[in-house]
Structure formats: structure tokens, C-alpha cells
C-alpha positions in Angstrom: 68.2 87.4 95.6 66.4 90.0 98.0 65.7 87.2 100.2 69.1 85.5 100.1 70.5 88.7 101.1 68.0 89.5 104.2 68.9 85.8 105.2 72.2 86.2 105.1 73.7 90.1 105.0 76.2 90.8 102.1 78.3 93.4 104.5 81.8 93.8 103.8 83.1 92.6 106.5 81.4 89.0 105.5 82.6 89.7 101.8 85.8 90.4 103.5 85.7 86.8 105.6 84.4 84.8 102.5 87.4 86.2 100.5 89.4 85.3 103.5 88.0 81.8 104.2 88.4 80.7 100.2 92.2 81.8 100.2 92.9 79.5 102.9 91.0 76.7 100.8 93.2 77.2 97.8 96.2 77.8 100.0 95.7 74.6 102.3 95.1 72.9 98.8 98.5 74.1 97.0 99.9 73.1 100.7 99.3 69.5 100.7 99.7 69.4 96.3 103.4 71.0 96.8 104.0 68.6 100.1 103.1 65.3 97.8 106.1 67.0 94.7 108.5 66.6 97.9 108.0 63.2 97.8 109.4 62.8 94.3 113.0 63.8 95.7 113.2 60.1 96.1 111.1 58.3 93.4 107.8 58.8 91.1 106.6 55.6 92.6 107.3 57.5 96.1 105.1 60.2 95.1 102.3 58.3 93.6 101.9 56.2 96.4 102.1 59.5 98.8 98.9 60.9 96.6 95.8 58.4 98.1 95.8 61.2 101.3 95.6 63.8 98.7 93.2 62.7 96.7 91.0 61.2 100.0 90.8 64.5 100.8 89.9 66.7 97.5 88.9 64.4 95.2 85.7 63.4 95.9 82.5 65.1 95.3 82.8 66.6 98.7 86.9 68.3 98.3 85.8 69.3 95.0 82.8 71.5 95.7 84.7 73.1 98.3 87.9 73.5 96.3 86.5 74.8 92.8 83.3 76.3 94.8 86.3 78.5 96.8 88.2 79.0 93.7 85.5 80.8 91.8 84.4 82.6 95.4 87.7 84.1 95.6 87.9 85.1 91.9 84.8 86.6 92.1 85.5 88.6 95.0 88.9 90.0 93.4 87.1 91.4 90.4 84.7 92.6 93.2 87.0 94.1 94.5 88.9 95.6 91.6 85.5 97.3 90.6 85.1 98.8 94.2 88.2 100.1 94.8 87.8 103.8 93.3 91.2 104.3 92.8 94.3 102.2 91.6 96.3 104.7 93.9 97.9 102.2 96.6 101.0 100.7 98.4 102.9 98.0 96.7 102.1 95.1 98.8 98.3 95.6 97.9 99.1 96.1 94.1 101.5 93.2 94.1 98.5 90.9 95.3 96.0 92.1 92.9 98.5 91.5 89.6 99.5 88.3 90.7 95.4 87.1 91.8 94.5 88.2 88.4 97.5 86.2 87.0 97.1 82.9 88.7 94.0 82.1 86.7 95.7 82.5 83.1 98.5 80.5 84.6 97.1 77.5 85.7 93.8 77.2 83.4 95.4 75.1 81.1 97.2 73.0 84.1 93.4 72.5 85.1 92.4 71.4 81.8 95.4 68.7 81.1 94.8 67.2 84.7 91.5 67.3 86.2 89.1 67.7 83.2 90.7 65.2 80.7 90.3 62.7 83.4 86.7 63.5 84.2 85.8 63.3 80.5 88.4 61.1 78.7 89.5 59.0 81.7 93.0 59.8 81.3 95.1 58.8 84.3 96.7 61.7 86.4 99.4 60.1 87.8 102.4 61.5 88.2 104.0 59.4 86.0 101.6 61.1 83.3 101.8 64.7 84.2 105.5 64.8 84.6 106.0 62.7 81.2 103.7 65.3 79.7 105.2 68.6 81.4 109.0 67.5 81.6 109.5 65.4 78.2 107.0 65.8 75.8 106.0 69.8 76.3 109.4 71.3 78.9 107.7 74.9 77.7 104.3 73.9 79.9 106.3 72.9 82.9 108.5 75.8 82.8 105.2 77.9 82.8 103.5 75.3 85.8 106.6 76.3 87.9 106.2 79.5 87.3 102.5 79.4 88.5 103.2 77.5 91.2 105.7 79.9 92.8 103.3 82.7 92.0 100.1 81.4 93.6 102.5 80.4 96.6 103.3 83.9 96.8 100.4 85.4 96.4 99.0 83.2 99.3 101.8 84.1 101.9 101.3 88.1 100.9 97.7 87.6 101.7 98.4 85.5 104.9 100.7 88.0 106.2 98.2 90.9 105.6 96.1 88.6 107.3 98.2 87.8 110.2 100.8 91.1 110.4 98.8 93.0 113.4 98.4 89.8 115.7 100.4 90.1 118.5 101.9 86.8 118.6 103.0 87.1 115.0 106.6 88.4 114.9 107.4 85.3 117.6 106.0 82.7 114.8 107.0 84.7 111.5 110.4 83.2 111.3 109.1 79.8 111.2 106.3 80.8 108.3 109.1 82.2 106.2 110.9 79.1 106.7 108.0 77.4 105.4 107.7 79.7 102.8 110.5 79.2 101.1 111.6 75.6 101.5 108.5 73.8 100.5 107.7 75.5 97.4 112.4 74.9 96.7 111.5 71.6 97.5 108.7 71.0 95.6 110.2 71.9 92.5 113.4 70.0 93.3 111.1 67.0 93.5 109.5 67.4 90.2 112.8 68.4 88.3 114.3 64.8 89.9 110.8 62.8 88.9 111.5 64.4 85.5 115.4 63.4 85.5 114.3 60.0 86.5 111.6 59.6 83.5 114.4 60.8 80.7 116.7 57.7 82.0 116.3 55.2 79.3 116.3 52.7 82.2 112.8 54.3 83.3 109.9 52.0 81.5 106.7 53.7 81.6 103.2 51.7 82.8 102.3 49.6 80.0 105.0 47.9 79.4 105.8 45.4 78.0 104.0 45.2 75.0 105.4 47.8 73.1 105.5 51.8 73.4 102.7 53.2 75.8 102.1 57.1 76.1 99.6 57.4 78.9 99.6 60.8 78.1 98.0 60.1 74.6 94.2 60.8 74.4 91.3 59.5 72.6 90.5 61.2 68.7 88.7 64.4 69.0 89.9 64.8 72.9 92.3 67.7 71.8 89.9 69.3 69.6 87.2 69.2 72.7 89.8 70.5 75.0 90.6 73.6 73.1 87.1 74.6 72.6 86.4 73.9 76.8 90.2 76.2 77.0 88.8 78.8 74.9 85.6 79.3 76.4 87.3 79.4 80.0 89.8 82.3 78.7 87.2 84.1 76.9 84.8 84.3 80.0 88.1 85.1 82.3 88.9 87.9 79.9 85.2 88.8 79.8 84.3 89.1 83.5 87.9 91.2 83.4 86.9 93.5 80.7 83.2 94.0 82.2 84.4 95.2 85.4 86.5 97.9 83.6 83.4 98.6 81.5 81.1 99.1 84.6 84.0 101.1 86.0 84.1 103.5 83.3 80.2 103.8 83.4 80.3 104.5 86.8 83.2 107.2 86.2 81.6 109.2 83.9 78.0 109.2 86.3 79.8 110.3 88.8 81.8 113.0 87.4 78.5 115.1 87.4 78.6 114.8 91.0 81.8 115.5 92.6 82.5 116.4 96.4 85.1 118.4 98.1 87.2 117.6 100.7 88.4 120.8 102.4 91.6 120.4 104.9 92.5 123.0 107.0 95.5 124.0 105.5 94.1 124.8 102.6 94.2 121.8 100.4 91.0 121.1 98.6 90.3 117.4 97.0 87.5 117.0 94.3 86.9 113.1 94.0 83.5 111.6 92.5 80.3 110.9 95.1 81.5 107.2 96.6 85.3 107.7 97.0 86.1 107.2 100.5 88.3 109.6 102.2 91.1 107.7 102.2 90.2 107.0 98.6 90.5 110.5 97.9 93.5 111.2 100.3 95.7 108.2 97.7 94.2 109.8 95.0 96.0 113.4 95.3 98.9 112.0 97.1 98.1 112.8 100.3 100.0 111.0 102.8 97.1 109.2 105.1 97.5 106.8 108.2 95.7 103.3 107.5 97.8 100.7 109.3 94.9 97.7 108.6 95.1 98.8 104.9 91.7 100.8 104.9 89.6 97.4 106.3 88.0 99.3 109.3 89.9 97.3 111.6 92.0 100.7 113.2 91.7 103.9 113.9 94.9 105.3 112.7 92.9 107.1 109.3 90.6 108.7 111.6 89.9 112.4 110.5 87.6 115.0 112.7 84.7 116.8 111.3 85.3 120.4 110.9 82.4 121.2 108.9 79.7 119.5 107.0 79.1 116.8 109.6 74.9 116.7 109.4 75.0 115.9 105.3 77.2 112.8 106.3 75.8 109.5 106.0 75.9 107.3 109.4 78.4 105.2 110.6 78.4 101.4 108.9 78.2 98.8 111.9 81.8 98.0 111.2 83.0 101.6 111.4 80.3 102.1 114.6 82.5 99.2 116.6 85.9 100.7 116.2 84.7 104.2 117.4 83.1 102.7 120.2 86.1 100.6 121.0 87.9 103.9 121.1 85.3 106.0 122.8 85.9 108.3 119.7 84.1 112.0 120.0 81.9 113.4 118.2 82.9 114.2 114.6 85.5 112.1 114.7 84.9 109.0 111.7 87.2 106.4 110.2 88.5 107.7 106.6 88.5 104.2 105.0 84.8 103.9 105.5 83.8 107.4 105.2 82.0 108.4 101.7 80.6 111.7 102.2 77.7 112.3 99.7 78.6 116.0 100.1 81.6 118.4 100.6 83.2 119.2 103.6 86.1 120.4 105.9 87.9 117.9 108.1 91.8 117.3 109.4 93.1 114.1 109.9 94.0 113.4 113.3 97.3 111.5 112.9 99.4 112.8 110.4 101.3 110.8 108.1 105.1 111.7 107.9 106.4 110.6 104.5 107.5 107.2 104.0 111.4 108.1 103.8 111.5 109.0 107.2 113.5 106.5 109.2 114.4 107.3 113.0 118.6 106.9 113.5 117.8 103.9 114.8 116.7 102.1 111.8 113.0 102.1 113.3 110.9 102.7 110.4 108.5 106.0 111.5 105.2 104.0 110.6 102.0 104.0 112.8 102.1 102.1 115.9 101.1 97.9 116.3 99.4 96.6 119.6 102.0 94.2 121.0 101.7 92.0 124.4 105.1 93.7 126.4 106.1 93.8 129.5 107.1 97.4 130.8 109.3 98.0 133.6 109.3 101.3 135.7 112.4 102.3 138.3 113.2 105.3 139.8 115.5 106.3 142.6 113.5 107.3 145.9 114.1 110.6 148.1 115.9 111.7 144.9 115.0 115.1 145.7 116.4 115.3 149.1 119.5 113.4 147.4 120.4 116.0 145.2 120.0 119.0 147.4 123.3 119.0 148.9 125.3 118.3 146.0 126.5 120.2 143.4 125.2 120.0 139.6 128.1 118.5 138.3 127.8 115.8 141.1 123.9 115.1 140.3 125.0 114.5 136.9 127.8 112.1 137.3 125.7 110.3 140.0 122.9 109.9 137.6 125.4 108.9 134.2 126.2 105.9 136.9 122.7 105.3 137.6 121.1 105.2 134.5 124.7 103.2 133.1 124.1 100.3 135.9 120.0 100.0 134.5 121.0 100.3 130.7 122.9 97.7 131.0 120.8 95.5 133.3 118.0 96.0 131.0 119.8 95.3 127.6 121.8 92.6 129.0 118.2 91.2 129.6 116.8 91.4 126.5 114.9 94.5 126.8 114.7 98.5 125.3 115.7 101.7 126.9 113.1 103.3 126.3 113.7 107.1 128.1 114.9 108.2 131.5 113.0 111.2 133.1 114.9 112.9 135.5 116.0 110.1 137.9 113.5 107.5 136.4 113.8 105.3 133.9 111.4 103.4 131.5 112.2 100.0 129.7 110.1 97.7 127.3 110.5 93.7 127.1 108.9 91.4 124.4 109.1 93.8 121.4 109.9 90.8 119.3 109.1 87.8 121.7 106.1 86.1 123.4 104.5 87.8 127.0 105.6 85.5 128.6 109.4 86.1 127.8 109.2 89.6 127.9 108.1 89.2 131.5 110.8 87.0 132.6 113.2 89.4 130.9 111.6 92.3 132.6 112.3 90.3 136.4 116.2 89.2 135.4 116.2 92.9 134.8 114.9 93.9 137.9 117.1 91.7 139.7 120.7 92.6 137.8 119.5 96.5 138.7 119.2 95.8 142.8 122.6 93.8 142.4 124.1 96.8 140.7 123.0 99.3 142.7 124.2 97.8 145.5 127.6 97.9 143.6 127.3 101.1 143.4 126.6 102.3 146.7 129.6 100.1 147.9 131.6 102.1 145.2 130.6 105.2 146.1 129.9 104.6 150.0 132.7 107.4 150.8 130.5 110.2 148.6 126.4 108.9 149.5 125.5 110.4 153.1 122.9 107.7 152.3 122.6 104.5 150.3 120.6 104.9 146.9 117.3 103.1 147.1 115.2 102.5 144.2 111.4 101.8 143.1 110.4 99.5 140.7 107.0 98.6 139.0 106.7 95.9 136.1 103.5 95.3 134.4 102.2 93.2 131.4 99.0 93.8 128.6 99.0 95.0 125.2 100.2 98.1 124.0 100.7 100.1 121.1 104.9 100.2 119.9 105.5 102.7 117.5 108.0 105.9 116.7 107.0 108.9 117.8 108.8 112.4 117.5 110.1 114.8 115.2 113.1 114.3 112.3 116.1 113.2 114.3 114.4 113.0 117.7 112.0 110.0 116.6 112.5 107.0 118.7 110.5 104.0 119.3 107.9 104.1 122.5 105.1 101.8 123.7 101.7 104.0 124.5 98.5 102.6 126.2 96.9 101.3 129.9 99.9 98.7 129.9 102.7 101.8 130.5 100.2 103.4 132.9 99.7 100.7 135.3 103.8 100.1 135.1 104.0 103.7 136.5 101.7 103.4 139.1 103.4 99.9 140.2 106.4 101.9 140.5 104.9 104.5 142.7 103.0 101.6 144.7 106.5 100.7 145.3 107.7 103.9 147.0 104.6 104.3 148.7 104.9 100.6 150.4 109.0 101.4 150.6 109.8 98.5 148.9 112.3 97.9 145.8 109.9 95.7 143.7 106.3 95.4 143.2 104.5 93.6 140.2 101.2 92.7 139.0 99.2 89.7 138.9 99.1 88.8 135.3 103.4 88.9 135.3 103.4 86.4 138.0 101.4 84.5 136.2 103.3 84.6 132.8 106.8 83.9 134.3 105.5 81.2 136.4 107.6 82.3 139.5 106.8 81.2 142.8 104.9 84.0 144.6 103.2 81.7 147.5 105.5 82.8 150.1 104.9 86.6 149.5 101.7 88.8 150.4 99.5 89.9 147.7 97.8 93.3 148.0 95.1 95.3 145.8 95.9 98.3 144.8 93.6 101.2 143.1 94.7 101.8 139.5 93.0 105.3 138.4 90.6 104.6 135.5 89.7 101.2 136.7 86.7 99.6 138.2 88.5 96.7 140.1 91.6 97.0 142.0 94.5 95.2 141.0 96.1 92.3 142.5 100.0 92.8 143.1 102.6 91.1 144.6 105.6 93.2 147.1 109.7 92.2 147.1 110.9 93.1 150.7 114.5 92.8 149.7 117.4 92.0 147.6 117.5 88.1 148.7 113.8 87.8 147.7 114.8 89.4 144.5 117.7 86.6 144.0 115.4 84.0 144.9 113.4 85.2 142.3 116.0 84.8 139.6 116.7 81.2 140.9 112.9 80.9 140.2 112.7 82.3 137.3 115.6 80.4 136.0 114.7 76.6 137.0 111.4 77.8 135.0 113.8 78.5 131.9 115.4 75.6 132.3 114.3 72.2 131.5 114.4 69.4 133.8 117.3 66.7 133.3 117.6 63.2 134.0 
């Protein structure tokens, strides 16, 4: 075993991947099964002659290994997991998904048993003329209970997907589509095996055999049943087993480490006494204590980090998983992930993003949770030789001419598809693709540009008789991943994008007054919205904290600006015949 493990590593991160990899083996499995019941909407012949594909694929020697070899991976790594964990202190999602893992096996045992296993050992055909006789005529109580498990382990798959998937950038463009999935194959399958059932009730339906007399191809051969229930009883028993040994080995554990408690000191005050091996974020759940960990406490964030106060030389080191987030971060010293910390003695530390409780919702209906890296496009404008602008004018005047502003890019940038995000002074700051793909929120992001030079020039032809000079403005729109999340206090919370992405936008924006032009963006939203940029000069520009300059592209006026929005909308558009 010593050498299997120096071969190949047991680190939680590949415990993590083989947990991960089984689920979508079992999932992809109950995919195809459930896709194959569809097909009984329009016959039980229909169905059994859909099932060759299925069976091609899993029932050979091949599909089986991998399917029951999976099965017992991931079964194994939940009790694993359940023995780990040192507290039953979580959110709901994650306690929703370990009752209904540890469910699915007592469900669909017996399912197993009547299908698979009698035909392996008393040949009995599988069809689904058999199995629907079987579950829908001769034993209703056993199909119930098979629907039930069906929908459960089809839930329990799309809550362990979505953990999966939830932080992915592209994932709120797609999650409509997975929830349509969601919830019309598993409708449909069950539609089909209620009709297959209907069907096989009709006194017109003859069942194979015929003629020749009555035929149940359900019946099996003397002693089969007996055999069965012994094979069913020794599955349960070593199900319940492995269960009840885990708790066992808990408890043992439990009472060892009682004699060697640690404690976590914060700074205001609070003092936490968990057993030797709790994480901190263990220990944090544990008391109640709210505690950022966005990725669930898998090492994949940062938002649980906590900084060392005192006790940081009795702490063990970093694990390489923890090691590559810090770095990624260019975290400080004392500064370690709480999900992967287990100090072996006590010590003082403050966490360095505090949780606000989970009631706390912004006006807004923005829930105040950590923020999620999203691709966006941020736009920057601002109003040039403000300053000068404002002098001779009165306060009251400033602030009408700015209500007018700010109403003219409001509008531009909502009628675009995008988010106010603040205005400072006589700037403003908007975010596209909150909910969309890049490449959307950059095309948004230019239509707003271009409806906010077309309504400034409104304006200045409206107010022509009060400007002593036009109003000119500045704009800079960039695109890269971000981090969107509420920030703020009680009723002032709002939702914000933080990162290199808004940075960059800023500078654009200022690259913009600088070369006295209205527009200037960067390389990587050209690219996105697919506009036609040959005809205008690119530059490179200095972006502070970066090695490389950054390629840019310059609008000289408001007619380049419209042809840009004919560009941008042929792009939209598709071609017709």
C-alpha cells in the first residue's frame, strides 16, 4: 500500500478529482438510462429497441468495471468524507448532498439486485417489458420507491454538478439551459415509464411468450428468491456496516482528541477550543462563527483567509494545495487559508474578510455574499476640463448640469444592457456581462458608448444658450475577469466589480483625455465584438503594474463611433438570403 501511494499520491485534491470523476460516471450513466424511459412515451417496443446504444456502451465487461468500479469509488469517498469532516456544522446545500449520497445506495440496491444480478446469475431477461411488468403490475410499491430513487440520485447529481460548475465564469450564461435539462428529462422519464406501464395493464398487451399459454418473464427459477435475499442482505448489512464504522472510528477519534484541544484566540476576544485536527474553518462552523469560504472550504479561494497574530512558528506548513492559492494571491506573511489550516497548537489570528450574517440583503435584492470572478466588460467616462467647467457656475447649476449628465449615461448604459455601477464626481463607472458571455458584455459596453456621444450631443444642443463651451467626454472600455460582489455597510451595500479588469478601464479612460479623444478601448474588446478596427491606428499604452504595454485602439469622432454601431450590429445580426 506504501508503494501504491508513493506511485501515485493520495492528496486531497486527487481524492477530491476521483470523487469528482466517479460522479460524472454515474451521472452520465443515469443520463443515457433516463433518456432510453423517454422513449417509452411512445411504445415498450420503442424503448427496447432504443436500449442496444445503452447496453453497447455499459454492458460489457469494459462499461461495467467502469460503472460499478465508480460506484463503489464514490461511495467510498463519501464515508471518507463523512469521517473527515470534524464537524456536521455546515450550509444546507452541502448537508442536503451528503443525506441524499447516503440514501441513494438503500434506494436502488434492491433495483440492482432485480435487474443486473438475477440476469447475471439466473439469466432472467431485463427488458423492459420485464422490469416494468415487475415494478408497475406485479409489485406498484417497488416502482413507487424506483421513482423515488431515480429523482433523488438525479438531484443529487445536479447539486454536485452545480458545486462543481457555480464559480466558472461562463456558468450563469449556460445555467438556464442545465436547469432545463434538469427538470424535463427526469418529468419525462417517468412519464415514459407510467405510459409503458398503462400500456402493459391493457388486456390487449400480450406479453413475449405468447401463445402458448400465460408467460411471466418475470418469474425466476426455484431457490432464485431465496439466493437473492441472502445476496440483498449481505449488501445492506455491509452498507450499514461501513456506515456504522465510520461513526465508530469517529467517536474513537473524538474521545483521543479531547485530551488535546487547541485554542483559537480572535482579537475581539472570542476564544474557540476545538480538538487537535479541526481546521479553522472547522472550528469557526463549529461555534457559529460566521466565516467566508465561497469554494466551500476546498482550497480553491481565498475568501476564508485569516492572518496570524500570534503563534505562527508552532503551525504546520502550507499543503501544496493551500501553497498555490497564496502564491496566486501573493498573500503576506502570516496570512493562511482557514479551510486548510489545522494548527496543532493555540493561537491568535483575525479573519481577513469578515462574514456579515446571511440575512443581510442589499435594497437591491443582491444577496451580500463574497464576490465571484466573472469575464465583464467595464466602461469608464468622465467629462473633460470639468474643473474649468464648473468654476464659473454656481452650485445649484453644477448640480443640475451633472443630474443631466449622469441621466443621459444611465440611461445609455441600462438601455444597453449594462449596470450603473457609481458616479464619482463628474465620472461615471458601468459594468456589462454580469449575467452574459464576454463577448456580449463588450458589445453592450460599445452600443453604450455610442448612445452616450449621441446624447451628449443632445445635450449640448439643449443647452447650447447656458455652455460657454460644448461638454466633451472621455471614455475607456476594457474586458478580463473580475471579481462582482456587494460591498458596503447595512443600507449602503451595492453590487461592484474589483480587480486589474476595472483598473485598466480607468486608465483607458484617462488614455482618452490624454490623446483628446472620446473613445479609446483595448485589444482584447475589439477582438470579442468582432468590430472592424482596420481603418483606425492602434497604439500601446503603459498600464501601471504591467510588464508589456497594452495594445489600444482610438475613436476620433462621433461618426467613427456610429460606424461602429453599424459594425457592431451587422455582427449581431445574421446574414439573410
Amino acid at each position: 500500500m506504501s508503494a501504491f501511494a508513493k506511485w501515485i499520491p493520495l492528496t486531497e485534491r486527487r481524492l477530491r478529482r476521483a470523487r469528482l470523476v466517479s460522479g460524472l460516471i454515474i451521472y452520465s450513466f443515469l443520463m443515457m438510462h433516463m433518456s432510453n424511459h423517454v422513449f417509452g412515451l411512445m411504445s415498450v417496443e420503442a424503448a427496447d429497441d432504443a436500449r442496444p446504444i445503452f447496453l453497447f456502451i455499459w454492458r460489457n465487461p469494459l462499461g461495467t468495471t467502469v460503472l460499478y468500479g465508480a460506484f463503489l469509488i464514490h461511495i467510498g469517498l463519501t464515508l471518507r468524507s463523512i469521517y473527515v469532516r470534524r464537524s456536521f456544522v455546515m450550509p444546507k446545500g452541502e448537508a442536503l448532498q451528503i443525506i441524499l449520497g447516503l440514501a441513494i445506495p438503500v434506494m436502488i440496491i434492491d433495483h440492482i439486485l432485480a435487474t443486473r444480478v438475477a440476469s447475471q446469475l439466473f439469466r432472467l431477461s431485463d427488458s423492459y417489458e420485464t422490469v416494468v411488468h415487475l415494478l408497475w403490475t406485479k409489485s406498484p410499491i417497488s416502482g413507487l420507491r424506483q421513482a423515488i430513487a431515480l429523482v433523488i440520485v438525479w438531484i443529487h447529481g445536479c447539486i454536485g454538478i452545480h458545486f462543481w460548475l457555480r464559480h466558472r465564469h461562463w456558468y450563469p450564461s449556460v445555467w438556464p439551459w442545465f436547469l432545463t435539462l434538469a427538470i424535463l428529462l427526469p418529468v419525462l422519464s417517468l412519464l415514459g415509464f407510467a405510459q409503458m406501464g398503462r400500456s402493459m395493464t391493457n388486456p390487449t398487451f400480450m406479453l413475449s411468450g405468447f401463445p402458448g399459454g400465460y408467460y411471466d418473464p418475470t418469474v425466476l427459477p426455484a431457490n432464485a428468491d431465496s439466493q437473492l435475499q441472502m445476496i440483498r442482505i449481505a449488501v445492506y448489512c455491509s452498507f450499514a456496516g461501513a456506515l456504522l464504522l465510520v461513526f465508530v472510528l469517529r467517536g474513537i477519534r473524538w474521545f483521543g482528541e479531547r485530551a488535546h484541544l487547541v485554542t483559537i484566540h480572535y482579537p475581539t476576544g472570542e476564544a474557540i477550543s476545538v480538538p487537535r485536527g479541526f481546521t479553522v474553518l472547522e472550528a469557526s462552523r463549529l461555534a457559529g462563527k460566521p466565516h467566508y469560504a465561497v469554494c466551500g472550504g476546498k482550497g480553491r479561494c481565498s475568501t476564508c483567509r485569516v492572518q496570524i497574530i500570534a503563534g505562527e512558528e508552532s503551525l504546520p506548513p502550507a499543503e501544496p494545495l493551500e501553497q498555490k492559492t497564496l502564491d496566486r494571491i501573493g498573500a503576506g506573511s502570516g496570512i493562511r487559508l482557514a479551510c486548510q489550516l489545522r494548527p496543532s497548537a493555540s493561537l491568535t489570528l483575525a479573519p481577513l474578510l469578515v462574514a456579515m450574517p446571511e440575512r443581510a440583503v442589499v435594497a437591491e435584492g443582491y444577496e451580500s455574499v463574497p464576490g465571484r470572478e466573472r469575464e465583464i466588460a467595464v466602461l469608464f467616462c468622465d467629462i473633460r476640463n470639468f474643473t474649468s467647467l464648473s468654476e464659473a457656475r454656481l452650485p445649484f447649476d453644477i448640480v443640475f448640469l451633472l443630474n443631466r449628465y449622469f441621466a443621459v449615461v444611465g440611461h445609455a448604459v441600462e438601455a444597453s444592457g449594462g449596470r450603473i455601477d457609481k458616479f464619482i464626481g463628474d465620472g461615471a463607472m458601468a459594468l456589462f456581462g454580469i449575467s452574459g458571455s464576454a463577448a456580449d458584455a463588450c458589445r453592450q459596453a460599445l452600443d453604450a458608448a455610442v448612445a452616450i456621444a449621441a446624447g451628449i450631443d443632445e445635450l449640448n444642443r439643449q443647452l447650447a444658450d447656458e455652455l460657454t463651451t460644448p461638454l466633451r467626454i472621455a471614455m475607456g472600455i476594457h474586458v478580463g475577469p473580475a471579481v462582482v460582489g456587494t460591498i458596503g455597510y447595512g443600507a449602503t451595500q451595492s453590487l461592484t466589480a474589483i480587480g486589474d479588469t476595472v483598473n485598466v478601464a480607468s486608465r483607458l479612460e484617462s488614455a482618452a483625455k490624454e490623446f483628446d479623444l472620446p473613445l479609446v478601448i483595448s485589444e482584447p474588446v475589439a477582438e470579442l465584438s468582432q468590430i472592424d478596427v482596420s481603418s483606425l491606428a492602434r497604439r500601446d499604452i503603459v498600464i501601471r503594474g504591467r510588464s508589456l504595454p497594452l495594445k489600444v485602439f482610438a475613436f476620433h469622432s462621433a461618426g467613427e463611433l456610429a460606424l461602429l454601431q453599424t459594425s457592431a450590429n451587422k455582427v449581431r445580426q445574421p446574414d439573410r438570403v
